[in-house]
OpenMM code with the backbone's topology and positions (N, CA, C; nanometers):
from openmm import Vec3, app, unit

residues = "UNK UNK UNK UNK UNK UNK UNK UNK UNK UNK UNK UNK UNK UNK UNK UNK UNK UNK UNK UNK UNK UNK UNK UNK UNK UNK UNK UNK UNK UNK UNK UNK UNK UNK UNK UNK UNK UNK UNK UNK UNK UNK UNK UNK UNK UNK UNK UNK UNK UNK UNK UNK UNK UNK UNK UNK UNK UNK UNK UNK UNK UNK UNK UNK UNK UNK UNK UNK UNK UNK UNK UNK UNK UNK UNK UNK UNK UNK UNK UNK UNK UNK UNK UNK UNK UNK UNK UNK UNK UNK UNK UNK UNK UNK UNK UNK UNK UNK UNK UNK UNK UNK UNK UNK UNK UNK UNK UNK UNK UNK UNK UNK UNK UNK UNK UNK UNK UNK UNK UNK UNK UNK UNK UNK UNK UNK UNK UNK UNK UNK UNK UNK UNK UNK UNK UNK UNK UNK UNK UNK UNK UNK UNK UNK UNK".split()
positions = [
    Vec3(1.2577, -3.0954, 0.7634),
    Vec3(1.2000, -2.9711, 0.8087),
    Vec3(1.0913, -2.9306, 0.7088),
    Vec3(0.9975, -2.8974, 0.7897),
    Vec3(0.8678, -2.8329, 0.7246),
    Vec3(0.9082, -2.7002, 0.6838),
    Vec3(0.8962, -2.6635, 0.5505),
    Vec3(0.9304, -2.5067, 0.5211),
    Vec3(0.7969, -2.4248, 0.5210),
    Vec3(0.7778, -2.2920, 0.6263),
    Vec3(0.6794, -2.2160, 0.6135),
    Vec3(0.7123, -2.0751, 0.5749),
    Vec3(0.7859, -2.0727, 0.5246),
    Vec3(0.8549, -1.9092, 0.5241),
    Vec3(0.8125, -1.9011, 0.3423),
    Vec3(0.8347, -1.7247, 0.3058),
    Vec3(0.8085, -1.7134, 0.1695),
    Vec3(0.9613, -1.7108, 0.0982),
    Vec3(1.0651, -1.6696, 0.2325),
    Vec3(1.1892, -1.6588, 0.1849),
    Vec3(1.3034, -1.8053, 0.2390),
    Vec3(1.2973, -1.9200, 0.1533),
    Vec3(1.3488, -2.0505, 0.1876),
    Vec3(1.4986, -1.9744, 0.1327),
    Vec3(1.5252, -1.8670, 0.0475),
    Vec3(1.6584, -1.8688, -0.0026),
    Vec3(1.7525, -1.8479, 0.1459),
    Vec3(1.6825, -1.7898, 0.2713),
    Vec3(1.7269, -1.7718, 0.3616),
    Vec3(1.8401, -1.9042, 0.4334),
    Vec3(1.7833, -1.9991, 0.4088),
    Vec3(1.8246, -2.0838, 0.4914),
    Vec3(1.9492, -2.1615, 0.3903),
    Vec3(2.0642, -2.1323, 0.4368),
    Vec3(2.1703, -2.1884, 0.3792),
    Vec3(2.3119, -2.2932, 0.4513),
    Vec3(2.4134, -2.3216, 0.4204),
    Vec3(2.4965, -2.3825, 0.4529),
    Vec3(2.5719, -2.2503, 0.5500),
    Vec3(2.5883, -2.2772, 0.6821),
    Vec3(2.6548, -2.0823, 0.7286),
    Vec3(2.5655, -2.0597, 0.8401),
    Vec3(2.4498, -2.0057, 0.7698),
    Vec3(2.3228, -1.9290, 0.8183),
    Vec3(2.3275, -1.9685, 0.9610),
    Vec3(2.3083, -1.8895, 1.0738),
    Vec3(2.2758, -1.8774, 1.2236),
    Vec3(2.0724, -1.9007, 1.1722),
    Vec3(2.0459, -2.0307, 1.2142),
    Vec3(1.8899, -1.9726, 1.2945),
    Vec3(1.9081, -2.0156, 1.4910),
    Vec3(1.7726, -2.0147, 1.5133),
    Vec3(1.7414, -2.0033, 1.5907),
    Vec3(1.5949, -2.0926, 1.5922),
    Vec3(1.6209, -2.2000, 1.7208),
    Vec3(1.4989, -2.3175, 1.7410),
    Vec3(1.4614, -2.3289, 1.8379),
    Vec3(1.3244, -2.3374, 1.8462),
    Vec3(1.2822, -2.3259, 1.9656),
    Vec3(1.2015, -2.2731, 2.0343),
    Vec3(1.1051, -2.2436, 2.1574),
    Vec3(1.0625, -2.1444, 2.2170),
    Vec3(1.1436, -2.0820, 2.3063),
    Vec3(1.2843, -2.1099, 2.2686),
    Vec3(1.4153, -2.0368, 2.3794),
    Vec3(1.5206, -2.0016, 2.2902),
    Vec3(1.4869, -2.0283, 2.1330),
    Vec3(1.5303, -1.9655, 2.0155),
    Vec3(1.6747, -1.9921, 2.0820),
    Vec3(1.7352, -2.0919, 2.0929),
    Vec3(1.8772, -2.1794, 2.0561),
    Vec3(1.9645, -2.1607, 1.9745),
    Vec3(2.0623, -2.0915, 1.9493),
    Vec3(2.1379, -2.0545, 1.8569),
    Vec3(2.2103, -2.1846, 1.7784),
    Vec3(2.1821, -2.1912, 1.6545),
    Vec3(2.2171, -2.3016, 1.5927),
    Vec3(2.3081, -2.2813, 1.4384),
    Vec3(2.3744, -2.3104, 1.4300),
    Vec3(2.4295, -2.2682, 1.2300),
    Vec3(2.3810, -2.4194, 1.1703),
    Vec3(2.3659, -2.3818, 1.0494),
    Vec3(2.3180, -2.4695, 0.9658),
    Vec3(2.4390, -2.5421, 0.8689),
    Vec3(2.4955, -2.7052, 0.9334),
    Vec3(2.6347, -2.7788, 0.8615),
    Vec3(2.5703, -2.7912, 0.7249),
    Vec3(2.4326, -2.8649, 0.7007),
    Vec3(2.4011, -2.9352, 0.5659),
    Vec3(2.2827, -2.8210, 0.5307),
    Vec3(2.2104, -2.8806, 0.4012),
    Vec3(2.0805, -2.8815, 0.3913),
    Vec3(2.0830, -2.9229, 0.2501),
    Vec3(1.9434, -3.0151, 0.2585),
    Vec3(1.9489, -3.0295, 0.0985),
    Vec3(1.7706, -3.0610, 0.1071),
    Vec3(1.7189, -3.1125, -0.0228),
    Vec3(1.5459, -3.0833, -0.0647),
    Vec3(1.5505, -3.2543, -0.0159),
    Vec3(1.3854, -3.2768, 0.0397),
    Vec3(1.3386, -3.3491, 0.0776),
    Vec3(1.2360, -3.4008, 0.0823),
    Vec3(1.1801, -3.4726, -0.0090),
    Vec3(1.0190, -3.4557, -0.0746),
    Vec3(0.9653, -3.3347, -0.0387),
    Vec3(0.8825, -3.2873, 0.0304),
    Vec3(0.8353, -3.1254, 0.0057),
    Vec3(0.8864, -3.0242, 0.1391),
    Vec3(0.9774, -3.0847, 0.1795),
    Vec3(1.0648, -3.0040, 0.2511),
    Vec3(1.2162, -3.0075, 0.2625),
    Vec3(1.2955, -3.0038, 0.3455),
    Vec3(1.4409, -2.9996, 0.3840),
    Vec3(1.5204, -3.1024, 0.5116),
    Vec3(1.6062, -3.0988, 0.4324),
    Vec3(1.6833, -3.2096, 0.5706),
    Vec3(1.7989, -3.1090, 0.5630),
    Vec3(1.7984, -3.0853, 0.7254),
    Vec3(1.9267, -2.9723, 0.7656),
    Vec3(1.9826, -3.0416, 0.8951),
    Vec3(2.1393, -3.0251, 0.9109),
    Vec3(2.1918, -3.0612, 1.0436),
    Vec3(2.2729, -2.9432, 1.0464),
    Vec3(2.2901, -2.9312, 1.2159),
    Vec3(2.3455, -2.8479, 1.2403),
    Vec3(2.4924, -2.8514, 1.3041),
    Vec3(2.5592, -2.8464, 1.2999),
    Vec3(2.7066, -2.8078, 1.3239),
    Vec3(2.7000, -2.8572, 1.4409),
    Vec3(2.6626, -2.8515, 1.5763),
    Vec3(2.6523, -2.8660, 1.7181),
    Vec3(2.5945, -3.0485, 1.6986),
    Vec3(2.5915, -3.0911, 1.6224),
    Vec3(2.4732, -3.2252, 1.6384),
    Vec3(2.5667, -3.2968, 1.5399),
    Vec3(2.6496, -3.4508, 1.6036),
    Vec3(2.6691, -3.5201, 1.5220),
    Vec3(2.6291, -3.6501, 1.4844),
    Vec3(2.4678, -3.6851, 1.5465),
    Vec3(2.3852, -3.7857, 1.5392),
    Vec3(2.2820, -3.7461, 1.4756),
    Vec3(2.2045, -3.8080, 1.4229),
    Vec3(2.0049, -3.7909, 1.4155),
    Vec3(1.9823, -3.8341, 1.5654),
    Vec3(2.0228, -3.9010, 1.6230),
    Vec3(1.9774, -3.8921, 1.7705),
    Vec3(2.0331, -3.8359, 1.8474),
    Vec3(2.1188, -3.7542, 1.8600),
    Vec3(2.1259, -3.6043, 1.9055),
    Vec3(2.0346, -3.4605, 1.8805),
    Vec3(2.0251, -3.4851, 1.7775),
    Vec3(1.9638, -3.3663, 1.7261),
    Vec3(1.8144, -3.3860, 1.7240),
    Vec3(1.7796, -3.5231, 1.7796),
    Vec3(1.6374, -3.5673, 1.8041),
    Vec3(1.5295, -3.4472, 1.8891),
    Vec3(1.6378, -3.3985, 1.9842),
    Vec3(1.5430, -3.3107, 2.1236),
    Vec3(1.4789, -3.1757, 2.0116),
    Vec3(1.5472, -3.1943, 1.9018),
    Vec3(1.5121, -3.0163, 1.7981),
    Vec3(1.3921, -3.0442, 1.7536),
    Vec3(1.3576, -3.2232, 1.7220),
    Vec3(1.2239, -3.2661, 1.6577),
    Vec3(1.1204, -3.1500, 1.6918),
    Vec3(1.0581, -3.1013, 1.6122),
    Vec3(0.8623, -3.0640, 1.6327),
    Vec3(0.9008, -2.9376, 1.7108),
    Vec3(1.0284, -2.8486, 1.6569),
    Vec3(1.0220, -2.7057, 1.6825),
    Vec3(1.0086, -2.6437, 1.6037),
    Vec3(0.9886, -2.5168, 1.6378),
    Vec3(0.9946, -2.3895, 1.4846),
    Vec3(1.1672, -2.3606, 1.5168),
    Vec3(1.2169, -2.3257, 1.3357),
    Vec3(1.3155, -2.2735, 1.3642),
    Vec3(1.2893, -2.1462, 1.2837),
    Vec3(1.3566, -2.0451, 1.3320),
    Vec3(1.3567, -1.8871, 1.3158),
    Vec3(1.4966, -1.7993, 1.2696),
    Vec3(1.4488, -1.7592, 1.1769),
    Vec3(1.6013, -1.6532, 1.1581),
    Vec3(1.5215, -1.5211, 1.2076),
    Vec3(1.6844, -1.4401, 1.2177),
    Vec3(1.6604, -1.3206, 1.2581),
    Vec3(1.6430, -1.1949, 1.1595),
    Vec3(1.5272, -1.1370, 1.2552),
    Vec3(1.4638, -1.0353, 1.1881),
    Vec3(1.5323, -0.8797, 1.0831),
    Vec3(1.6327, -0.8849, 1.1238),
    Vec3(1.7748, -0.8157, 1.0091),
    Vec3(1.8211, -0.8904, 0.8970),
    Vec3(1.7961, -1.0278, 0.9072),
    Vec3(1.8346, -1.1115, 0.8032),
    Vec3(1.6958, -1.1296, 0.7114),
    Vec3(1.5942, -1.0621, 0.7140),
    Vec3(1.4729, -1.0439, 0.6271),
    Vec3(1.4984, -0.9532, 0.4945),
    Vec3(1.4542, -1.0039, 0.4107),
    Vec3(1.4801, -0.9012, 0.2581),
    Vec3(1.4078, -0.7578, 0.2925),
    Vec3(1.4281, -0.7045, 0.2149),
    Vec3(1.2912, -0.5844, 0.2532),
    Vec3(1.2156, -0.6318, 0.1478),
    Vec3(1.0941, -0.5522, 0.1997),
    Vec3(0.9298, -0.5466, 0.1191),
    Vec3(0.9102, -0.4493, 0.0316),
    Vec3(0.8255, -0.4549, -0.0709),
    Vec3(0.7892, -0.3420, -0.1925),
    Vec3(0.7499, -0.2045, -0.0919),
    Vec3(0.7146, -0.0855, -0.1035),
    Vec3(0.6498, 0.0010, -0.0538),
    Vec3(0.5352, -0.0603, 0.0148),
    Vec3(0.4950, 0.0058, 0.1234),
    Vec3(0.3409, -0.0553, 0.1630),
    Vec3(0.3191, -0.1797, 0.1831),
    Vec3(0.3900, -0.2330, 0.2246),
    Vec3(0.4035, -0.4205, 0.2359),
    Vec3(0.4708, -0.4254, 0.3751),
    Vec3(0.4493, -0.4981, 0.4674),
    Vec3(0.4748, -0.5144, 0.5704),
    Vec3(0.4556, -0.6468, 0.6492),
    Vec3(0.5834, -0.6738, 0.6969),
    Vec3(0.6171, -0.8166, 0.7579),
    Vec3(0.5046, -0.7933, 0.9039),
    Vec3(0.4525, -0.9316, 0.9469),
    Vec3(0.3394, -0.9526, 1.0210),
    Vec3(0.4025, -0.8893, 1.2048),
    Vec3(0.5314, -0.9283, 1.2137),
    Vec3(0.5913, -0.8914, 1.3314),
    Vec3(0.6112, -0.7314, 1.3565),
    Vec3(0.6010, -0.6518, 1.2582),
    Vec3(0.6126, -0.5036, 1.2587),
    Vec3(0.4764, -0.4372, 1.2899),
    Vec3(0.3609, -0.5396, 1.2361),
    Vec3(0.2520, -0.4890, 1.2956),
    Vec3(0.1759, -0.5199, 1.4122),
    Vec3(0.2152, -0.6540, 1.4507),
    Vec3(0.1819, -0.6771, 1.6058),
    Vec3(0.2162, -0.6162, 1.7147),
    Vec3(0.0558, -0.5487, 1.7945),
    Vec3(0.1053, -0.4122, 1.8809),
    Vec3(0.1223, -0.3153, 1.8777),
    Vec3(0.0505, -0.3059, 1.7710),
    Vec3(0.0663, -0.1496, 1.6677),
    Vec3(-0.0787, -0.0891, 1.7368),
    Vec3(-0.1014, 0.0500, 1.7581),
    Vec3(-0.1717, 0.1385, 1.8435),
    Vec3(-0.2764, 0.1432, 1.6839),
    Vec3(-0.4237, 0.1466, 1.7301),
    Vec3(-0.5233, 0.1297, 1.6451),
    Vec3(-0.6121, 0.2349, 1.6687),
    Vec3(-0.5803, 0.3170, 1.5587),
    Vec3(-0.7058, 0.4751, 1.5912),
    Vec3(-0.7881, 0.4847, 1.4463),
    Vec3(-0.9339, 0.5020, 1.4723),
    Vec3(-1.0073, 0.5302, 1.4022),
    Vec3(-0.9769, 0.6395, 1.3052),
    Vec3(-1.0263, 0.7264, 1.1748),
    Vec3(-0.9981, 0.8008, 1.1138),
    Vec3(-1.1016, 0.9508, 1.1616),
    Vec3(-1.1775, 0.8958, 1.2797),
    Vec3(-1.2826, 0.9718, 1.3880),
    Vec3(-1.1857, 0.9837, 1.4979),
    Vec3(-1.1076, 0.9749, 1.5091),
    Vec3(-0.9720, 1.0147, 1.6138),
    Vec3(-1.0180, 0.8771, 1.7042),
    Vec3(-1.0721, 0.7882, 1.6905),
    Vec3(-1.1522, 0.7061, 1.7999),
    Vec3(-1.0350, 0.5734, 1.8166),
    Vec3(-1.0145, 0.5576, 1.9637),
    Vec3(-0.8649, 0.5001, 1.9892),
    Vec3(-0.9694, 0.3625, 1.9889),
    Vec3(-0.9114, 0.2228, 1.9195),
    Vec3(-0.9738, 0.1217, 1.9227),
    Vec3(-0.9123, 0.0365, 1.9453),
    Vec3(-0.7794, 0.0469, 2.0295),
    Vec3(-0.6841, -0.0900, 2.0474),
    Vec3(-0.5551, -0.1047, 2.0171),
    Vec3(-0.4823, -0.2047, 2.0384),
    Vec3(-0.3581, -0.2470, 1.9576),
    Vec3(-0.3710, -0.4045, 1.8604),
    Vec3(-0.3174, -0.4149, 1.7330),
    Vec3(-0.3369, -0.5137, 1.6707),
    Vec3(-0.2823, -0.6313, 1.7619),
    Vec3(-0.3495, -0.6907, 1.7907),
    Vec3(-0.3363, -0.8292, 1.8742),
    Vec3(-0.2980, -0.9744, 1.7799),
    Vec3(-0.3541, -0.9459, 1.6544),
    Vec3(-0.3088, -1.1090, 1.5545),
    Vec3(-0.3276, -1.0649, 1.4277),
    Vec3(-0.2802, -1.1344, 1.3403),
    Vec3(-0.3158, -1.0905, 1.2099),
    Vec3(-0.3657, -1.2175, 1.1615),
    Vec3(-0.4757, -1.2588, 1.0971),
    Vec3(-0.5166, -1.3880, 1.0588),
    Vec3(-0.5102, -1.4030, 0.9256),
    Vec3(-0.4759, -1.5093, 0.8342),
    Vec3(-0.4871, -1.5092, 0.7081),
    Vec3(-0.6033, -1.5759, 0.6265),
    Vec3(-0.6826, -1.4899, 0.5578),
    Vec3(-0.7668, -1.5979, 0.5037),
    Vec3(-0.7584, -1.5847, 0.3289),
    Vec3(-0.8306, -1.6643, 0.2809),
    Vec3(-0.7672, -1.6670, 0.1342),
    Vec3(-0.8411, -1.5242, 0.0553),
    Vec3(-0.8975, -1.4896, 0.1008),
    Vec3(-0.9510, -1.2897, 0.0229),
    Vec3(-0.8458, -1.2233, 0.0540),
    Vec3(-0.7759, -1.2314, 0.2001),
    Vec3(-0.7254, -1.1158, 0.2501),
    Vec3(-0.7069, -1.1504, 0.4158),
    Vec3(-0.5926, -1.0576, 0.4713),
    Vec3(-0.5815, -1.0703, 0.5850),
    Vec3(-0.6626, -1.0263, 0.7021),
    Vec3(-0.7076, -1.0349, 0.8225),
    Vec3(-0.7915, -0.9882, 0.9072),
    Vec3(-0.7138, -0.9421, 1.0065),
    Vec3(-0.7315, -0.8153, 1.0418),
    Vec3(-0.7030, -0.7984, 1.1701),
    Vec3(-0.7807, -0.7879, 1.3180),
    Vec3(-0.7195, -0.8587, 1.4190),
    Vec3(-0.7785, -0.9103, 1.5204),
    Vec3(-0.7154, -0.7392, 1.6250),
    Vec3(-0.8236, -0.6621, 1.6443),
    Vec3(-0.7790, -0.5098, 1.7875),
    Vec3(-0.8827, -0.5411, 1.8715),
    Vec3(-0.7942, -0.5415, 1.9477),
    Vec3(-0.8120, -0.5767, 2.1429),
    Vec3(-0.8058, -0.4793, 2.1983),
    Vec3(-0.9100, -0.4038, 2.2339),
    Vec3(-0.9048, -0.3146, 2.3296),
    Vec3(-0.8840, -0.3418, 2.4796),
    Vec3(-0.8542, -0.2320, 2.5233),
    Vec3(-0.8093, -0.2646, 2.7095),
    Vec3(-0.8893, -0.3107, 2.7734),
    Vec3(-1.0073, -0.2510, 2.7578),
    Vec3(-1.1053, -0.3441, 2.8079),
    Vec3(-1.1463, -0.5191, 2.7395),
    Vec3(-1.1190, -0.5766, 2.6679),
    Vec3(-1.0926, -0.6900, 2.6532),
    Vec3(-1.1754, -0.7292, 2.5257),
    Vec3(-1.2787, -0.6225, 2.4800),
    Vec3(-1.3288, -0.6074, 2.3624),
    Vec3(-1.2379, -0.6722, 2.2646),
    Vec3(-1.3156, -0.7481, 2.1287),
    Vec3(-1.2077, -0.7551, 2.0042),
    Vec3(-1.2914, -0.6769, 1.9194),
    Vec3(-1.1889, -0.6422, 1.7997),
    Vec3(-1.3067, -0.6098, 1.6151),
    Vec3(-1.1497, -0.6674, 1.5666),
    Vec3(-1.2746, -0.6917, 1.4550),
    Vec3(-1.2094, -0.7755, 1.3598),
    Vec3(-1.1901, -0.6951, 1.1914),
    Vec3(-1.1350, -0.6454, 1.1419),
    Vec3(-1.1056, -0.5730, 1.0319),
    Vec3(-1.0100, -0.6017, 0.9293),
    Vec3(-1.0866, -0.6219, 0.7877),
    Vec3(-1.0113, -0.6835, 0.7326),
    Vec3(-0.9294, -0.5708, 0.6683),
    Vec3(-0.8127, -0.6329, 0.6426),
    Vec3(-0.6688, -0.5678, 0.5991),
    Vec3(-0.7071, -0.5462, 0.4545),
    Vec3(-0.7969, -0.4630, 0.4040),
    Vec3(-0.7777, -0.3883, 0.2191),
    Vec3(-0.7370, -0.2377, 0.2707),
    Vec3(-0.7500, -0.2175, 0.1476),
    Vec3(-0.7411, -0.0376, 0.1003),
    Vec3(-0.8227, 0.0519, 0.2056),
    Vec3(-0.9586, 0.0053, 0.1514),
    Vec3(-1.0694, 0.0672, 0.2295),
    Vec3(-1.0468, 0.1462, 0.3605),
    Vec3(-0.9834, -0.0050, 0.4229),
    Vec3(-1.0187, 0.0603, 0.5990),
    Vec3(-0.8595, 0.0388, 0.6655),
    Vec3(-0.7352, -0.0158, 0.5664),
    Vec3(-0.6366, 0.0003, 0.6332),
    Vec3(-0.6051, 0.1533, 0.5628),
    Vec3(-0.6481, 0.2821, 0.6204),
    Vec3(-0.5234, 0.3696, 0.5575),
    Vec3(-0.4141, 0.4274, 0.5636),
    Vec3(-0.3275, 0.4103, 0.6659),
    Vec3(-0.1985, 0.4103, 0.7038),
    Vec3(-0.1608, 0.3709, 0.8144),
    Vec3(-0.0334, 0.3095, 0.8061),
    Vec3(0.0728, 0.2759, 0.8834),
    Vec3(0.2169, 0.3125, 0.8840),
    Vec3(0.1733, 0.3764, 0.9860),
    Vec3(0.3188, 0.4571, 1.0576),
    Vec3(0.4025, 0.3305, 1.1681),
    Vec3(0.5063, 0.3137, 1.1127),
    Vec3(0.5806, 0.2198, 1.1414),
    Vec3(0.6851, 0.2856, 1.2896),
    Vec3(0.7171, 0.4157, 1.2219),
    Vec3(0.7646, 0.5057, 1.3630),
    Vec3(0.7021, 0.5364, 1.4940),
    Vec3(0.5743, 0.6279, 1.4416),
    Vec3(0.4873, 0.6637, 1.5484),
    Vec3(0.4336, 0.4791, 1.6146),
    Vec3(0.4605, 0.3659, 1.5411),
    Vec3(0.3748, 0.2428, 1.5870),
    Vec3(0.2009, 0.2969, 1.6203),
    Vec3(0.1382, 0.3407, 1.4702),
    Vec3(-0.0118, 0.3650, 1.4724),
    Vec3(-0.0516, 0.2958, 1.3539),
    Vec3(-0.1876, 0.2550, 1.3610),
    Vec3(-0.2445, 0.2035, 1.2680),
    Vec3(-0.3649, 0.2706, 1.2132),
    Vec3(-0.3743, 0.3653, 1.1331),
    Vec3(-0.5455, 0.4264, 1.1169),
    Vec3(-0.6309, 0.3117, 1.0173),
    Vec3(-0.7187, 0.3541, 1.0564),
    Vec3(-0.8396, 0.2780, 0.9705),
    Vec3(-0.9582, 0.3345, 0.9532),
    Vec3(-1.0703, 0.3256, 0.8776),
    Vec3(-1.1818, 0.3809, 0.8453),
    Vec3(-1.2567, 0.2288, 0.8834),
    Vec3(-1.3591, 0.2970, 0.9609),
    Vec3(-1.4899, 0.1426, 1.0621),
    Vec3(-1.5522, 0.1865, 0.9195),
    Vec3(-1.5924, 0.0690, 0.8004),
    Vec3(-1.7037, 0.0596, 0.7331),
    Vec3(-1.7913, 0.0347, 0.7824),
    Vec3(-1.9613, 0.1097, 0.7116),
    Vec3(-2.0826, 0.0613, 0.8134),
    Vec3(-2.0957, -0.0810, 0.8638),
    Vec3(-2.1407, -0.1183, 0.9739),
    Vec3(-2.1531, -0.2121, 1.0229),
    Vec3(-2.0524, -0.3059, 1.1161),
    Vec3(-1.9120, -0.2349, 1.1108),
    Vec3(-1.8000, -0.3160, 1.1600),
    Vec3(-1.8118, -0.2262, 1.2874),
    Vec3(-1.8161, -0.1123, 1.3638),
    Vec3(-1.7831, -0.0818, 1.4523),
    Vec3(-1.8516, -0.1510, 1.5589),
] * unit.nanometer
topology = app.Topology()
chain = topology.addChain("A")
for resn in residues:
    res = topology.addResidue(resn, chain)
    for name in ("N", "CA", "C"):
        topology.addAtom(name, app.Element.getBySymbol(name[0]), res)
């Protein structure tokens, strides 16, 4: 297994994930290090050719089983779909993707009409997120609107 997560302590001997695009309920029998990833079997599978059909999926834990974040830090799934209003009261969308690039993250808002902007995730122009209300304000620096 390819590891993409920041939290690998997650994945243990026990652990329920979930594989798949039908997210398959699976517990994890083994796991141990594997040149730069993991070899895991799962409890339900007592072949490598059984457990062949799991090849070239994502596997997923669940979102309660996440550590929490410092203040002001926020997992990518809490902000997808988040309501996008200008700091001009100006309604500009819901966050549609979050992209990563090596400065900083971008956010991709899709308006209803099918419009995108693209805004990158600093200080500047993210200035709050309300996780309750699900809003995102931002300040348009010149030239982005």
């Amino acid at each position: 297994m390819e590891v993409i997560t920041d939290f690998p302590e997650r994945l243990k001997v026990g652990s329920q994930v979930f594989v798949g695009a039908d997210y398959r309920p699976e517990r994890i029998r083994t796991i141990r290090p594997h040149a730069k990833g993991l070899l895991i079997s799962f409890e339900a599978y007592q072949s490598p050719e059984s457990v062949g059909l799991l090849r070239n999926q994502f596997v997923f834990t669940s979102s309660k089983d996440l550590p929490p974040l410092p203040e002001g830090e926020y997992y990518h799934h809490q902000l997808i779909g988040m309501r996008v209003l200008s700091d001009q009261s100006q309604e500009l969308g819901y966050l549609a993707e979050i992209l990563s690039t090596p400065a900083n993250d971008v956010y991709l808002i899709r308006h209803s009409d099918g419009t995108e902007l693209l805004l990158p995730a600093i200080e500047s122009v993210i200035l709050k997120v309300d996780l309750n209300q699900r809003e995102i304000l931002v300040h348009l620096l010149p030239g982005i609107e």
